[in-house]
Structure formats: structure tokens, C-alpha cells
N, C-alpha and C positions, 0 to 999 in steps of 0.2 A: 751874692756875697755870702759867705759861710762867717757865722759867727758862734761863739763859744760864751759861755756865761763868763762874770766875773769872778775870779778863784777864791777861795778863804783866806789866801795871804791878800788880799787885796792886790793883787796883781791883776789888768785889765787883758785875759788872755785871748780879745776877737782877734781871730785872724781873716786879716781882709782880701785874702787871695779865692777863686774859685775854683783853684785847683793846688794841687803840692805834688813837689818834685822829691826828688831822690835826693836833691844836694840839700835843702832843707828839713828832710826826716834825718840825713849825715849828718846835720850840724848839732841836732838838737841832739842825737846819738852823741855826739865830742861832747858839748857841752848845752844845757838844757838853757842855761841863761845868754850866753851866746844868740840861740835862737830866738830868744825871748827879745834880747834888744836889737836884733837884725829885721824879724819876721813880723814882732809886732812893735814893738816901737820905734822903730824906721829908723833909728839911728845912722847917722853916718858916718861912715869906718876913712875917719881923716889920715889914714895912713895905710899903706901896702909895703908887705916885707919885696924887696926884690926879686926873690926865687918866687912871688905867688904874682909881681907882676910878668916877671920871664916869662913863666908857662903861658899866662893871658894872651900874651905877643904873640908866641910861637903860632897857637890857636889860629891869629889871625892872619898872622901869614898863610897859614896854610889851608886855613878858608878861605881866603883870597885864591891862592894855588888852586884847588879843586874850583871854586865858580870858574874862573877860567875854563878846567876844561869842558867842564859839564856846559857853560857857551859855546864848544866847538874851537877853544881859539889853544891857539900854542902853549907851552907851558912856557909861566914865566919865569926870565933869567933872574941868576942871583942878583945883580944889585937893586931889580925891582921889588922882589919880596924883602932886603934889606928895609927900602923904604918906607913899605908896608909897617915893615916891623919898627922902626922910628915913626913913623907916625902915630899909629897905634901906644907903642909909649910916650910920647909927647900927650896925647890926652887922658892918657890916666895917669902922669904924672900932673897934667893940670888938674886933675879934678882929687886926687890925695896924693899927699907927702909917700914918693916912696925912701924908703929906711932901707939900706945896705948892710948887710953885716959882716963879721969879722972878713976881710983879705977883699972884698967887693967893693968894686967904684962903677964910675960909669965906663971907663975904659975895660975893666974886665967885664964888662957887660958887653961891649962891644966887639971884642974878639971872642965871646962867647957864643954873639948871635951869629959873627960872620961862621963861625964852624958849623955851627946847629942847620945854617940854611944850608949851606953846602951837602952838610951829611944829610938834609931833609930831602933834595935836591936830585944829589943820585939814591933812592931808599926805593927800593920795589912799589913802598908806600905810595910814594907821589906817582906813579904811574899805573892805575888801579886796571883788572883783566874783568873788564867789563863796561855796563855803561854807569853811569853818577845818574842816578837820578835823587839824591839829598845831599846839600850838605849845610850845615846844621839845622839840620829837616827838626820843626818842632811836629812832634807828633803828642797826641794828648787823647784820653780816653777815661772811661769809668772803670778803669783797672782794677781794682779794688774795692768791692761792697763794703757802705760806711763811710768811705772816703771820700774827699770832692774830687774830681776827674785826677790823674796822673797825668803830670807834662814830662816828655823830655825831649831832651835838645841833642839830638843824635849829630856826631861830628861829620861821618860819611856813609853815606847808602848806595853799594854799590848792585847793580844786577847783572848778572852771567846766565848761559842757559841754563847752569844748572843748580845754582841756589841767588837766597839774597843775602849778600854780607855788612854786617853791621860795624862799625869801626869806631872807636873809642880813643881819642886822641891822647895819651898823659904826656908829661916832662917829669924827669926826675935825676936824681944826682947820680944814682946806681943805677946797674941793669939790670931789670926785671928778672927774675927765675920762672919757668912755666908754670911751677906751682904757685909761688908769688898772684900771675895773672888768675890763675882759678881761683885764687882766694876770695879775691878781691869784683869776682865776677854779677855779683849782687846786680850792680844797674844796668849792665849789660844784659841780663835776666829778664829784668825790666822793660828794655830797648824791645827785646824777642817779642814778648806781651804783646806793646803797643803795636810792631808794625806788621804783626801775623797776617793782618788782610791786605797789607802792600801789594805782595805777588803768591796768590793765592797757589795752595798748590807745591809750591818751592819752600825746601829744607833754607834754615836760617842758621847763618854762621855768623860767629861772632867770635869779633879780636881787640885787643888792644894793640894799638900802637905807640909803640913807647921810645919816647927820645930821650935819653941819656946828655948830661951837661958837662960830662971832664971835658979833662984837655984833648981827646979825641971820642967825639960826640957819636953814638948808634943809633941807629933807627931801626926796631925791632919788630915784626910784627909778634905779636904770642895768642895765639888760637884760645879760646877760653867755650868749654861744653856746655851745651842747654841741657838743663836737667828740669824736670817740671816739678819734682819737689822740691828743689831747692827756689823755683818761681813759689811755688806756695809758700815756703817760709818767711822768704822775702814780704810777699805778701804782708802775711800775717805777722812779721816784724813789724812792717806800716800801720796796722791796722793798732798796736798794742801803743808806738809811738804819738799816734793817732789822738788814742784815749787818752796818753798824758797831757797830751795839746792843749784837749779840749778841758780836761779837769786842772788847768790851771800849775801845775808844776813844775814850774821853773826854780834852779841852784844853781848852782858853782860847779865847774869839775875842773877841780884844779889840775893841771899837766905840766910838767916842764919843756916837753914838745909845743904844744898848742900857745900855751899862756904869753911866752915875752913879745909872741910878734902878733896876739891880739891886738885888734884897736879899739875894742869896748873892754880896754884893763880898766882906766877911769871907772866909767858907769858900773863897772864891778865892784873896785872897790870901797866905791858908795854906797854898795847894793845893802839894804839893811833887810830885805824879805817883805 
């Protein structure tokens, strides 16, 4: 168990995980308090915006998709990843209130998903030129000196003869730009890290796969470059977020993106320091 003394605001900053992720050093990046009532005081986030449970769904359709065939077994028809994807929200709408926003119900939820599986369906994506051997492969490691081991939870791993490719699943409302994907390539970076002793030997490619939500849904792959200085930045991004962790400083970052479909707005704006 990794623990952190108690801060000068009196803020109780042990974090009880033995290891940290890339979407945990993000969050605390958005907003430090955020992390603070997610990471360490276990809060629970009694509501989900709908576009943040969409994506979660799609995720599992489509992990569902890849274990299939990584079993050897046919790929599944549309109306069964449909299922997938109602069932899947059926339990995260049991376990928090999801919240709709402007022109969103569940019916436009519903002819959203049936496009999204379609376009997911026929997508070069879902048919990967190789073998599966992860899919959401947790890989974890001492990545980083200082830090407790590095987890991540890789969407698909796939191997070819002549490299291994990493695959990163997003949803989003726009379609990605190339550049967009480079930008953004940080945990992919990461991914590269962790699974260098997978197939030794073999160049490591990394993409993101990106599904678009209009009224007619894409499935994109975007190629995103390992650079090894841009892995040490990263790094030592962790490493500097690391030290605020551990020294206790957690605030506010106020957003008008982030902030109205928070679910620790309450606990915020209680938050006295």
C-alpha cells in the first residue's frame, strides 16, 4: 500500500492504491480536487453524463467483439452486441443516475447505438490483420522510478509478423484530425512502455481508434508515433504530478467543460481547504 503523509491543509492525502494509472494522473491534471474526492476519499460519483456513459457501452461491446474472436468464435451479429450494449447500460444506470443533456433521451440513445454498432461492425477495426492476443490486457510495471508500478488497461493487442499493435479505443462527437491523434498520444506512449517485453524483438505500433456519434457514425483508425522523448516527458510529467499527490495539494480547477457534468460539484462546493 503506498501512503503519503497528511498535508498542511489537513487534507488526509494516503493513496491506497499500489500502483497509478494514466487516467488518474488525467484527472488530477483536469482538476486536483476531483482527484482528491475520487482517489482518495472514495466518493461516489452518483451520476454519469450520458456521452461518458455511451463511450463506457461502446467499450464493452466491443470487448465483448474482440473476446470472441480472440476464442476462435465468429464475429458477433448486430443485434447481439446491441444486447451487450443494453445490458451494460442497464448496470451502470443501476449503480448512478445517468443525466441526458440538451436534445438527448433514451430513444436518441438508441438509434445512436444502433448506428455506432453497425458502423463499429463493418470498421476494418473490428476485423484486426493479425492474432488478439489482449483485449483489455492490464499490463502493469515499475515504469517510472519514484512511482508505484504503472497500470494500464490496453483496449486491443494485436500481433502480425511484423510488428505488435496497440489499439486505444475513444468515442467522440467530432472526427479526430491526425494531428488531434498525435497530440493526444501521451498514454499510448505509456501502452509502448509497458508492453515492450510482450514480443520481443518487433517494432510497436500504436493507434487510436476513434468512433465518431453523428447522425452518420465513423470508425477511424489514426496511427499515432512513438517517440522516446516524448515517453520521458510523459514520464517525468508523472513523476512532477506524483510529488503533488504525495505533498498533499489538492484545489479547485474551475472549467466550464469539465465542471456541470461533475458529480463531486456538491463535495466541491463545500470544499472549505
Amino acid at each position: 500500500m503506498i501512503a503519503a503523509a497528511q498535508s498542511s491543509n489537513g487534507c488526509d492525502s494516503r493513496f491506497q492504491r499500489d500502483y497509478i494509472s494514466w487516467s488518474a494522473i488525467s484527472t488530477y491534471q483536469q482538476c486536483p480536487l476531483r482527484f482528491y474526492f475520487k482517489y482518495l476519499k472514495g466518493l461516489d460519483e452518483h451520476f454519469l453524463s450520458a456521452s461518458f456513459a455511451f463511450g463506457g457501452v461502446v467499450h464493452s461491446a466491443a470487448e465483448f467483439h474482440f473476446n470472441e474472436l480472440m476464442a476462435g468464435n465468429p464475429s458477433p451479429d448486430h443485434d447481439t452486441l446491441l444486447g451487450v450494449f443494453w445490458e451494460e447500460w442497464k448496470t451502470r444506470s443501476e449503480a448512478a443516475e445517468i443525466r441526458f443533456g440538451k436534445k438527448e433521451d433514451l430513444n436518441s440513445i438508441a438509434k445512436t447505438a444502433d448506428r455506432v454498432i453497425e458502423a463499429f461492425r463493418e470498421s476494418d477495426i473490428a476485423q484486426p490483420k493479425g492474432r488478439i492476443i489482449g483485449v483489455e490486457e492490464e499490463l502493469r510495471s515499475e515504469l517510472v522510478p519514484g512511482l508505484p508500478e504503472v497500470l494500464g488497461r490496453v483496449d486491443l493487442i494485436v500481433e502480425s509478423e511484423d510488428a505488435l499493435t496497440i489499439t486505444d479505443l475513444k468515442t467522440a462527437r467530432t472526427r479526430w484530425s491526425s494531428d488531434q491523434a498525435e497530440r493526444s498520444g501521451e498514454q499510448l506512449m505509456l501502452y509502448a512502455g509497458l508492453a515492450k517485453d510482450l514480443a520481443p524483438g518487433k517494432p510497436i505500433k500504436l493507434e487510436f481508434a476513434v468512433v465518431t456519434k453523428g447522425a452518420k457514425p465513423t470508425v477511424e483508425s489514426l496511427p499515432v508515433s512513438f517517440d522516446q522523448q516524448r515517453l520521458d516527458r510523459t514520464q517525468l510529467i508523472m513523476r512532477r504530478v506524483w510529488d503533488s499527490i504525495q505533498d498533499g495539494h489538492f484545489f479547485p480547477s474551475p472549467s466550464a467543460m469539465n465542471c456541470p457534468g461533475c458529480a463531486f460539484r456538491g463535495p466541491c462546493e463545500a470544499w472549505k481547504g
